[in-house]
C-alpha positions as CSV (number, residue, x, y, z in Angstrom):
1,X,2.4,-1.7,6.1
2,X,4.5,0.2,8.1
3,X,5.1,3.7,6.6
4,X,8.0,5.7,7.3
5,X,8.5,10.0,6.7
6,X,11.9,11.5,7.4
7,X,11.8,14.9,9.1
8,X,15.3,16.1,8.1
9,X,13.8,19.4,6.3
10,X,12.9,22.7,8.3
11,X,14.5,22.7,11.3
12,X,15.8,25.8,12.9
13,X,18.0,26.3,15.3
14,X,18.6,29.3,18.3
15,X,19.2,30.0,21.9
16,X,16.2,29.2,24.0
17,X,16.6,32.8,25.8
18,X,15.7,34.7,22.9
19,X,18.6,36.1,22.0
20,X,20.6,36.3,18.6
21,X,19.2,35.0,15.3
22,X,17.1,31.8,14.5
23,X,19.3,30.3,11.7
24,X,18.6,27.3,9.6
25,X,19.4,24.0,10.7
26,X,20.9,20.7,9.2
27,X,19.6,17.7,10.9
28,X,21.5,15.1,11.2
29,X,24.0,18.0,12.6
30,X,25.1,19.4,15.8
31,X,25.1,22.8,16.4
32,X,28.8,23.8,15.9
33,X,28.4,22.8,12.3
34,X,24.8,25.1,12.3
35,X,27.0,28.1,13.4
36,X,29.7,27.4,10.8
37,X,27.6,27.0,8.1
38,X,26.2,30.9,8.6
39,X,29.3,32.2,9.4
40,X,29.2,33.0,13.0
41,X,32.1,31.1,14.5
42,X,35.4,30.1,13.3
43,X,36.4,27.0,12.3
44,X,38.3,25.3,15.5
45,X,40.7,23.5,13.6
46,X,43.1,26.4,12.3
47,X,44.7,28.5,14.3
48,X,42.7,29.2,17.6
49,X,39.3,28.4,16.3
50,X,39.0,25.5,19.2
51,X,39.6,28.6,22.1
52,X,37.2,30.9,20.4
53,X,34.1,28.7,20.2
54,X,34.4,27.1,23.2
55,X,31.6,29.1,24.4
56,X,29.7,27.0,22.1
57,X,29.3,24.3,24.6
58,X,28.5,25.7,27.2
59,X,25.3,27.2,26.4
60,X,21.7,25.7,25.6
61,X,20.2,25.5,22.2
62,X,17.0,25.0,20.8
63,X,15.8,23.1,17.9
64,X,12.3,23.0,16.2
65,X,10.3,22.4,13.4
66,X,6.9,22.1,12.6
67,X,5.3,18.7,12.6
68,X,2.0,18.8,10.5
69,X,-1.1,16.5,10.6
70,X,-0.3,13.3,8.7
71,X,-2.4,11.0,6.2
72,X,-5.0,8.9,7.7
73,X,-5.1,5.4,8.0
74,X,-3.1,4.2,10.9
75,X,-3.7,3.1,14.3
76,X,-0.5,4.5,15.9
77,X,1.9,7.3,14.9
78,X,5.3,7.4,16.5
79,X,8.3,10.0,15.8
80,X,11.8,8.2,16.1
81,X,14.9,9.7,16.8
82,X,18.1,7.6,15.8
83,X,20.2,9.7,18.0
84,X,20.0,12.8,20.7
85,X,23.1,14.7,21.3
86,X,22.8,14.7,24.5
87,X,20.6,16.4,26.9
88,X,17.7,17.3,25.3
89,X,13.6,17.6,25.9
90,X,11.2,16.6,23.4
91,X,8.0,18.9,22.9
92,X,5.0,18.9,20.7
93,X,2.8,22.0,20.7
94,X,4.4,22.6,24.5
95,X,3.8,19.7,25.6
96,X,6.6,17.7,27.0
97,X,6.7,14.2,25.2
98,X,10.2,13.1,26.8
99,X,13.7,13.6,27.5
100,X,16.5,12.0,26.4
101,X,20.5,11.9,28.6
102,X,22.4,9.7,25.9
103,X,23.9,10.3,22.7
104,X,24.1,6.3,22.3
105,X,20.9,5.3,22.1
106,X,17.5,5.9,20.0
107,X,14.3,7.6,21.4
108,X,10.9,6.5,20.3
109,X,7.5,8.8,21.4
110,X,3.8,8.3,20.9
111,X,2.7,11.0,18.9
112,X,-0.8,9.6,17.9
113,X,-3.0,12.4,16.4
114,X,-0.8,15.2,17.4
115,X,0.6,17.8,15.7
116,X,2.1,21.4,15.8
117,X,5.6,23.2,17.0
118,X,8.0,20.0,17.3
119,X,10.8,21.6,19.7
120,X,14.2,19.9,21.1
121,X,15.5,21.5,24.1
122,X,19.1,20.5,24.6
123,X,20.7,21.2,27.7
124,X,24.6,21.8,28.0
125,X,26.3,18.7,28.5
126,X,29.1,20.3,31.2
127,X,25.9,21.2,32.9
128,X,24.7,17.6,32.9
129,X,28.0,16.3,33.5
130,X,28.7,18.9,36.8
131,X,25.5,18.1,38.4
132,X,26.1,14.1,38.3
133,X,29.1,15.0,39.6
134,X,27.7,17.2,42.5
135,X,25.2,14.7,43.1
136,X,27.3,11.1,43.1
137,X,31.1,12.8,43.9
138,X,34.0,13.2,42.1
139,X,35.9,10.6,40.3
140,X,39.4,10.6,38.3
141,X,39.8,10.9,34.8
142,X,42.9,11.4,32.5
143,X,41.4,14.8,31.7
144,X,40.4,17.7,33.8
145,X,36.8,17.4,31.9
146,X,33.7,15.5,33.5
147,X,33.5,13.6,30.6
148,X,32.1,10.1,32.4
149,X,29.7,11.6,34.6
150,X,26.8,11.2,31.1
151,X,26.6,8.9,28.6
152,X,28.1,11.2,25.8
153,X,31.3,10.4,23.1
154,X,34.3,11.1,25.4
155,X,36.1,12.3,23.0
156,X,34.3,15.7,22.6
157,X,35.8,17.0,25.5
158,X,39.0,16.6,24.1
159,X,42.1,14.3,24.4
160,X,45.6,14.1,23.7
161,X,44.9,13.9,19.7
162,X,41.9,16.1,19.4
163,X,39.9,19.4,19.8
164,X,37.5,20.4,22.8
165,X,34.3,20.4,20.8
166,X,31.5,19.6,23.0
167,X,28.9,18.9,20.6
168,X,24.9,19.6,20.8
169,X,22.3,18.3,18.9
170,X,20.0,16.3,16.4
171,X,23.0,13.9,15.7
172,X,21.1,11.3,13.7
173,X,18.2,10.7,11.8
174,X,14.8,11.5,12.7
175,X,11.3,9.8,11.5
176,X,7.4,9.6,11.2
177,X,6.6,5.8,11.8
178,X,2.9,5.0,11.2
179,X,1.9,1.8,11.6
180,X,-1.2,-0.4,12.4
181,X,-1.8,-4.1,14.6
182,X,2.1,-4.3,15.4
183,X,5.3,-3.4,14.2
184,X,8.8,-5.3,14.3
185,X,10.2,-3.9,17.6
186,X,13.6,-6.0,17.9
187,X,15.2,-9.3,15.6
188,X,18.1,-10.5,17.2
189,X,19.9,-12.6,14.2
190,X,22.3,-15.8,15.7
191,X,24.1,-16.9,12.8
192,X,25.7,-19.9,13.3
193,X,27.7,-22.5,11.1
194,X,28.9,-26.1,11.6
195,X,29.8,-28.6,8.4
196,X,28.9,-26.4,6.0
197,X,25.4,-25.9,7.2
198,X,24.2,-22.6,8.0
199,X,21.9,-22.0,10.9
200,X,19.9,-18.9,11.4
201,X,17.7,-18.3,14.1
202,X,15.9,-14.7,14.1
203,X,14.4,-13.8,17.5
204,X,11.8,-11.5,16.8
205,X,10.1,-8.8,19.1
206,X,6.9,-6.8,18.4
207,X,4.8,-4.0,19.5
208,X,0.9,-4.6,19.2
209,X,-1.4,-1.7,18.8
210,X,-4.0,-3.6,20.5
211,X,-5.7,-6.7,21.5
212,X,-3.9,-10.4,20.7
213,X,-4.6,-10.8,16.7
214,X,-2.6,-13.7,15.3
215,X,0.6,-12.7,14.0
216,X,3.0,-15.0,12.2
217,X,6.8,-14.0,10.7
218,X,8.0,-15.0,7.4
219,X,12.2,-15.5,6.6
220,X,14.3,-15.7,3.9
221,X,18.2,-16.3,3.4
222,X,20.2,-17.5,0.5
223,X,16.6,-19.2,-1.3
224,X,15.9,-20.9,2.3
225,X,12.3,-19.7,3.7
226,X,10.5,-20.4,7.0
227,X,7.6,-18.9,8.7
228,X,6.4,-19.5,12.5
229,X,3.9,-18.0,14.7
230,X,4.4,-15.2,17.2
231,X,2.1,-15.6,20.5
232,X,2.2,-12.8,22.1
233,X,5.1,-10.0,21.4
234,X,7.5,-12.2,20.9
235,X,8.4,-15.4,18.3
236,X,11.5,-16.9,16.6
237,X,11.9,-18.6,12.9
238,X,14.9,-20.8,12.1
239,X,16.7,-21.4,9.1
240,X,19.2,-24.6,8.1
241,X,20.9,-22.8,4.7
242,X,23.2,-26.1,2.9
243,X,26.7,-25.4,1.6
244,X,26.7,-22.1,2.7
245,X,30.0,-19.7,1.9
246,X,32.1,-18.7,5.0
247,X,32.9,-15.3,5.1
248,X,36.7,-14.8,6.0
249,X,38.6,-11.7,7.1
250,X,40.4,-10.4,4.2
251,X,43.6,-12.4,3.8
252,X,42.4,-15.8,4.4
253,X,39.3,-16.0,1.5
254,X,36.2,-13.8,0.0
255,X,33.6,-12.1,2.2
256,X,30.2,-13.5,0.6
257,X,27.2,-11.7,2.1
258,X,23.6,-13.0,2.5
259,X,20.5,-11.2,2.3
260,X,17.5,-12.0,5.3
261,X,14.3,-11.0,4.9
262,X,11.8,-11.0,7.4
263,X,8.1,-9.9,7.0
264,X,5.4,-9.6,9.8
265,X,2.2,-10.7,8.8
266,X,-1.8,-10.7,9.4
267,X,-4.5,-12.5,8.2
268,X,-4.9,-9.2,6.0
269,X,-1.5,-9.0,4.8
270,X,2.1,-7.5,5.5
271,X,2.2,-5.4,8.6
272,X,6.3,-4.4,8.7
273,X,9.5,-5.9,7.4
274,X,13.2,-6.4,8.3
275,X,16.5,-6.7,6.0
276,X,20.3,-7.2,6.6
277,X,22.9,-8.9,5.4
278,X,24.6,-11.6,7.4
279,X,27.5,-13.7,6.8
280,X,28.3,-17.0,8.1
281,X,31.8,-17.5,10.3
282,X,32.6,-18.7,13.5
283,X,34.5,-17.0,15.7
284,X,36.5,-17.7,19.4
285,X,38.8,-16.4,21.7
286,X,41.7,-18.1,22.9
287,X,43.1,-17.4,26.0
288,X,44.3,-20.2,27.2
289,X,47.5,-20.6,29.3
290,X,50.7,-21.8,28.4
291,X,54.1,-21.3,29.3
292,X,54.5,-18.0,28.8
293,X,51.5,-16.6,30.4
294,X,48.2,-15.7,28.5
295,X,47.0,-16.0,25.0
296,X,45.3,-13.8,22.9
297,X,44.1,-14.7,20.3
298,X,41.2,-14.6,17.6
299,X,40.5,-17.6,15.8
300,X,37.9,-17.0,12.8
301,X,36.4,-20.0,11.0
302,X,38.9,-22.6,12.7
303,X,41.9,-20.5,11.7
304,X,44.2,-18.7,14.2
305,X,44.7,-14.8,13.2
306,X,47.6,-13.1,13.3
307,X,46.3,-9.9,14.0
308,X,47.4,-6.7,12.2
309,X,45.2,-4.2,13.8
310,X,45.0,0.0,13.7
311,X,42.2,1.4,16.3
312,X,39.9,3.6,15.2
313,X,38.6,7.1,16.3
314,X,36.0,9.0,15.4
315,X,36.6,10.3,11.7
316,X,35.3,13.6,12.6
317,X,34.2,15.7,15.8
318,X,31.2,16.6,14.6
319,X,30.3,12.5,13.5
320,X,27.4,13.8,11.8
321,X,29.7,15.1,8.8
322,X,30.8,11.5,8.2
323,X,29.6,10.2,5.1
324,X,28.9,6.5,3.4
325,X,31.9,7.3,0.7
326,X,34.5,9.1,3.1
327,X,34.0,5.7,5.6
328,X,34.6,3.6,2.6
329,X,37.4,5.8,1.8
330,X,39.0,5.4,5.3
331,X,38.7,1.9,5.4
332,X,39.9,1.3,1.9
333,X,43.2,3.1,3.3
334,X,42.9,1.1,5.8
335,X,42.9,-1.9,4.2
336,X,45.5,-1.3,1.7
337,X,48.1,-0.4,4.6
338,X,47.7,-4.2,5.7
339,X,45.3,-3.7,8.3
340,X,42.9,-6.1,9.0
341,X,41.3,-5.6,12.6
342,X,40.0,-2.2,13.0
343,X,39.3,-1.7,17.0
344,X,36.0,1.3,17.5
345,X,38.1,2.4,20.3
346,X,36.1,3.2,23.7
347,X,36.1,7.0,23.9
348,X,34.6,7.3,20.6
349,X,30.9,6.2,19.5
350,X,29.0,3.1,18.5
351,X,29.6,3.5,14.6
352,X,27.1,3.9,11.9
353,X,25.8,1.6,10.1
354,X,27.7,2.4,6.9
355,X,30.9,1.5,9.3
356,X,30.4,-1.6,9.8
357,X,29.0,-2.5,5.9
358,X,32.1,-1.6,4.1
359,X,34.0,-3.9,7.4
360,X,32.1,-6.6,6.0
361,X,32.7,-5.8,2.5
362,X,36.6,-5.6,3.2
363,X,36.9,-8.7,5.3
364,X,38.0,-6.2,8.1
365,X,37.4,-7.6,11.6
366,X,36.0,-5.2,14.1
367,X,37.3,-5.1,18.0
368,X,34.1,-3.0,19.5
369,X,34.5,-1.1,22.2
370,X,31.7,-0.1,24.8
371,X,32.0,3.3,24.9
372,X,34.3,4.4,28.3
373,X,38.0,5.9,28.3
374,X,40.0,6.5,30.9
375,X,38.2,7.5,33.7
376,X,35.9,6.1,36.3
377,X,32.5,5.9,35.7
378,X,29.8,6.2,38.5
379,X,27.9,2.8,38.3
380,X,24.9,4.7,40.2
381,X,21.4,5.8,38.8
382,X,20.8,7.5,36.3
383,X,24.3,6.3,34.2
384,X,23.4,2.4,35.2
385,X,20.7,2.2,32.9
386,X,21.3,4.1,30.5
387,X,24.1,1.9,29.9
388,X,22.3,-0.8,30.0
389,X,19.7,0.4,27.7
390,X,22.3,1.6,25.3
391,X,24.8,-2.1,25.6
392,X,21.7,-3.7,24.7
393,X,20.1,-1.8,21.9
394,X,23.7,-1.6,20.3
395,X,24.4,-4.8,20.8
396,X,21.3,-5.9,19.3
397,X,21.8,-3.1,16.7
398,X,25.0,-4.6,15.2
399,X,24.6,-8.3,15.4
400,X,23.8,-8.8,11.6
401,X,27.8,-7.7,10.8
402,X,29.9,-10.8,10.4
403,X,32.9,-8.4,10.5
404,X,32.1,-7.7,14.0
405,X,34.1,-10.4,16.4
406,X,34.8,-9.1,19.9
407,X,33.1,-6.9,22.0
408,X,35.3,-5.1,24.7
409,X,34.2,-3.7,28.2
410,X,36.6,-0.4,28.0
411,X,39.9,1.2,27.6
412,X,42.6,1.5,30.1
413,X,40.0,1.9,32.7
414,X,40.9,-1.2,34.8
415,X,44.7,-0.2,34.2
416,X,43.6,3.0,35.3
417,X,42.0,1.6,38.6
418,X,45.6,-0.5,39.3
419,X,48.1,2.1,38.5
420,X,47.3,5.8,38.1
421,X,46.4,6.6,42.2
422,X,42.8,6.2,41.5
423,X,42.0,3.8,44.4
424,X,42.9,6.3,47.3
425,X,40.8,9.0,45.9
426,X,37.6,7.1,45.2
427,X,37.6,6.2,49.0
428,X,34.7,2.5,48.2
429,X,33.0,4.6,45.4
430,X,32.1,3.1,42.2
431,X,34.4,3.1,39.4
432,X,32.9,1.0,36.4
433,X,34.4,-2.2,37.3
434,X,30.5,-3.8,38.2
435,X,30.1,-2.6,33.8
436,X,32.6,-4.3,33.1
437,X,32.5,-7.4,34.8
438,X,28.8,-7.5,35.4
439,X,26.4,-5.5,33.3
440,X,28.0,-6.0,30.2
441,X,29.0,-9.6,29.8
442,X,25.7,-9.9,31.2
443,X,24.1,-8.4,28.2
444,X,26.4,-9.8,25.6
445,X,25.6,-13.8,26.9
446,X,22.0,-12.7,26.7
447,X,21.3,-11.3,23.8
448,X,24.4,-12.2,21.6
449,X,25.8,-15.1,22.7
450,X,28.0,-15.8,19.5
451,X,30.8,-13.6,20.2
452,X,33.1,-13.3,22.6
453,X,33.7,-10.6,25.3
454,X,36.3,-9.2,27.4
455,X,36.1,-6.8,30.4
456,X,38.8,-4.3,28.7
457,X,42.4,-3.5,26.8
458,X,44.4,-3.9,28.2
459,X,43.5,-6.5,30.3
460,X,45.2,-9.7,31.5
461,X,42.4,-11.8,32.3
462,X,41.6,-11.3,36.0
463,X,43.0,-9.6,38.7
464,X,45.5,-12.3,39.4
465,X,47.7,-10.7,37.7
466,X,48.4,-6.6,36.7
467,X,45.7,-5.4,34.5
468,X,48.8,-4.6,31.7
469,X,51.4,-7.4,32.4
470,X,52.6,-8.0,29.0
471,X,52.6,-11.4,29.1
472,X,49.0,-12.0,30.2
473,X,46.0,-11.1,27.5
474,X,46.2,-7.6,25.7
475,X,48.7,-4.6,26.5
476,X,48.9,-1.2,26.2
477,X,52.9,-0.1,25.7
478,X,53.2,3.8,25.7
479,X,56.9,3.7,27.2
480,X,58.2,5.0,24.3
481,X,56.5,7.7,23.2
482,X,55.8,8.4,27.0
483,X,59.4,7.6,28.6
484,X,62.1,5.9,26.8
485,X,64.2,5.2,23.1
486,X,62.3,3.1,20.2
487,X,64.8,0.3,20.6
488,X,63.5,-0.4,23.4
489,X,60.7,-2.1,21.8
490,X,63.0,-4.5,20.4
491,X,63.2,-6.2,24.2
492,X,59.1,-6.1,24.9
493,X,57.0,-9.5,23.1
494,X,53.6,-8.8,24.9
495,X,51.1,-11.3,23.7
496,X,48.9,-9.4,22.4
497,X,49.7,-5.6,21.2
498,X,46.6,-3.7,21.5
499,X,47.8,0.1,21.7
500,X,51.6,1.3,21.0
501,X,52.7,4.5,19.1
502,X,53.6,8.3,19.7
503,X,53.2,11.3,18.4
504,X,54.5,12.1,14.8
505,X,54.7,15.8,14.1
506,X,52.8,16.2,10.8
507,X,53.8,17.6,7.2
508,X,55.2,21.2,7.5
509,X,52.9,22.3,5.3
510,X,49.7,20.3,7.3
511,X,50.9,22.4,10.9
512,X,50.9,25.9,8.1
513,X,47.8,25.0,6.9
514,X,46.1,24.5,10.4
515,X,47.7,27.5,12.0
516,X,48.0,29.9,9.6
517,X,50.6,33.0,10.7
518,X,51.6,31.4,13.4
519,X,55.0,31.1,14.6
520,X,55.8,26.8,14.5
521,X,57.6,26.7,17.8
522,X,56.6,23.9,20.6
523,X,56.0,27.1,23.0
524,X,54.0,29.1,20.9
525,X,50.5,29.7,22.1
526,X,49.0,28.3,18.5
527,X,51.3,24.7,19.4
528,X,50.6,24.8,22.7
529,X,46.8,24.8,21.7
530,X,46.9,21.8,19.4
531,X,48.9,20.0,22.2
532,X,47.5,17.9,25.1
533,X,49.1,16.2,27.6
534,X,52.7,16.7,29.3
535,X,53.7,13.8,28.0
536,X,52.9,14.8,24.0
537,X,54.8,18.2,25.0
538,X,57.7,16.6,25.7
539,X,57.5,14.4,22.8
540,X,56.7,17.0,20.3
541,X,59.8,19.3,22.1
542,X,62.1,16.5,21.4
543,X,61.0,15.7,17.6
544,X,61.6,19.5,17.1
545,X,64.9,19.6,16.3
546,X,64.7,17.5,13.7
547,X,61.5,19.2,12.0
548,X,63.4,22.8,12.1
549,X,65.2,21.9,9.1
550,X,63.4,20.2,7.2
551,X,61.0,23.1,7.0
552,X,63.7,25.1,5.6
553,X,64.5,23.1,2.3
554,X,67.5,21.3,3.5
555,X,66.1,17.6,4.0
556,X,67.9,14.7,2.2
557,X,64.7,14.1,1.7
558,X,64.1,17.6,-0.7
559,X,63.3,20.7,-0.3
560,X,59.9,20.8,1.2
């Protein structure tokens, strides 16, 4: 049987010159939260603790461990990383064993009788990120950071709501896997449901040690079992479960969950196993054309949604702080506002695994964004596959969740292309929109065909018409914060909100707390830090006025 050793203990971490102290490091982690932990930066949320460790991500880091000579017993021994953030090389006892350019996909080396100083090399990512850019030209962004030039969370260079944190490091878990005859590589769950019948059909990859010994797959869901044969490296087993209970979004009925079990097998016994839970639902996107333009709209289990959605950034800049309870917690909040879509919006990350449980256990539906934001994204080597590589493993990846409905190519980046001067200054040169309307709708028919997909939000269908006509598909509306009056809201029924809002100064004693003897005026360096673009300036200049007295105890509200 497949035997599995976490290496989370006895990491260190230092510069790879030589210089300063070799500290103790927390994997998962990233380096900022290494350096905070011993005291050596500030923390960049109060005051101007984002300026003074910007350094931070601009320099290489080292990590290492050591990896000692395991138990016997086992044809093949392979250490697994769950995630590398983001430019990194792998050594054993100096000996290169890969390299890894994406902080969205796994790594996986042969490390077969080896042993000795494990080291992770990461690179700067604006180092990464420049030389793409040298090598395959510049392209616009909303941001003066080369954010889309690698395959790294957008968001850690910053954005109109958050902190310039460019992260480094050993984001996710690592692993010993030892293992003999084959493993379970890949199972690609379709879950499907018609008149109460539940069909399941588990398409199942392996990796084989060796030679062609007879393999076969056993499954189990809700007391149903099946077995089949796998030639090869690859097999399938299906499963017809009767009267099964559709799982609804929360609103419309429970969310029941079913455990699958799948067990790979010789003539000697279990080799590796596989468990998820699944629920059964169907799902569609209506789009069709009427009157009034282009629908929108989700239709779970036969019923049409009303959609009451909230999107969803990463809880944390360093993701690796993010817990199972303090998702829950967020969602719960979540949930209790009302909400019941919950859009992973694009400049973010492909969320945990703990994420998309408690989505299933609310009966929240997820809108997944593939991860690109505002920008245009070279569609040359290396990015092209790497994100293919990443789509598909992620989409394989999350496939069991039943909360998980509709998979989206980006955000605003085909808005982008149409209406903020991007065309001129690309001059022919790839933007993204072969991603979005090639690679990965590509990917989604082939390896999850059950959901649906659309090339981006906002989007009105095809090019036909504007990208964010408000009466075609999904739209974007930032006049207000951005240019005019609230009412004017009142005059705009799009068909299909899927961004609005502004910027909502915070609690006076939230802006004390995060910059602490700082003067609280829109100029003020400390403001101005915490601020982005000229457009949340001006909107935080204008809410000012009416923040200046509340701060002094004379609200109707109260005294504050």
């Amino acid at each position: 049987m497949r035997q599995v050793t976490p290496l989370t203990e006895g990491w260190t971490l230092r510069h790879p010159d030589g210089t300063g102290d070799t500290l103790p490091a927390s994997v998962p982690g990233c380096v900022h939260t290494d350096l905070l932990a011993a005291g050596l930066i500030p923390d960049p949320f109060l005051g101007r603790g984002e300026a003074e460790v910007a350094w931070v991500g601009r320099r290489d880091w080292t990590y290492e461990t050591e990896l000692r000579p395991g138990p016997g017993g086992h044809e093949r021994t392979e250490l697994v990383f769950d995630g590398l953030d983001t430019v990194a090389e792998i050594l054993l006892d100096g000996r290169t064993l890969g390299r890894a350019r994406n902080m969205h996909r796994s790594y996986r080396f042969d490390v077969t009788g080896l042993s000795g100083a494990l080291t992770v090399r990461f690179g700067s990512a604006y180092t990464e990120a420049e030389a793409v850019r040298d090598t395959l030209g510049e392209r616009p962004g909303a941001y003066a950071e080369p954010y889309q030039y690698l395959r790294k969370m957008a968001c850690s260079f910053g954005w109109d709501w958050g902190p310039t944190l460019v992260t480094a490091g050993i984001w996710r878990p690592v692993r010993l896997e030892r293992w003999s005859t084959a493993r379970i590589a890949r199972v690609r769950p379709l879950v499907t449901v018609e008149d109460g019948v539940g069909q399941v059909e588990l398409a199942v990859d392996v990796e084989r040690s060796g030679g062609g010994t007879p393999l076969i797959v056993e499954a189990s869901v809700g007391g149903v079992r099946a077995r089949a044969t796998v030639d090869g490296t690859a097999g399938s087993v299906r499963l017809r479960i009767p009267d099964v209970r559709l799982w609804w979004p929360r609103g419309y009925g429970e969310q029941p969950l079913y455990d699958v079990e799948l067990t790979l097998l010789d003539d000697d016994g279990a080799l590796d196993s596989w468990a998820r839970r699944i629920g059964f639902r169907t799902v569609e996107l209506d789009t069709s054309a009427d009157e009034h333009g282009t629908g929108f709209t989700l239709v779970v289990n036969g019923e049409r949604l009303f959609a009451r959605g909230v999107n969803w950034i990463p809880d944390d800049a360093f993701p690796s702080r993010i817990t199972r309870e303090r998702y829950r917690r967020r969602l719960e909040q979540a949930a209790g506002a009302g909400v019941d879509l919950v859009r992973v919006w694009g400049g973010g990350i492909y969320e945990s695994e703990d994420f998309y449980d408690a989505c299933d256990e609310l009966g929240l539906l997820v809108w997944q964004d593939f991860p690109f934001a505002c920008a245009a994204y070279p569609e040359e080597q290396p990015l092209r596959g790497e994100v293919e590589a990443e789509a598909r493993e992620n989409v394989v990846r999350l496939m069991p969740h039943p909360s998980l409905v509709l998979w989206n190519g980006n955000n605003e980046n085909l808005w982008g292309f149409r209406d903020w001067d991007w065309e001129p200054g690309l001059a022919g040169n790839s933007w993204g929109e072969g991603y979005y309307l090639g690679v990965l709708p590509r990917v989604v028919a082939e390896s999850d065909p059950t959901r649906p997909y659309t090339a981006g939000s906002p989007w009105s269908g095809s090019w036909l018409h504007h990208p964010n006509d408000p009466a075609h598909g999904t739209h974007h509306s930032w006049e207000v914060w951005n240019r005019t009056d609230y009412a004017d809201y009142r005059s705009h029924v799009p068909r299909f909100v899927a961004e609005f809002g502004w910027q909502a100064p915070p609690a006076y004693a939230t802006l004390r707390r995060a910059l602490p003897g700082e003067e609280l005026m829109p100029d003020s360096p400390a403001c101005c830090t915490i601020r982005r673009r000229t457009t949340a300036t001006a909107s935080w200049s204008a809410d000012w006025p009416a923040i200046s007295p509340c701060r002094t105890g004379t609200s109707g509200a109260g005294t504050i």
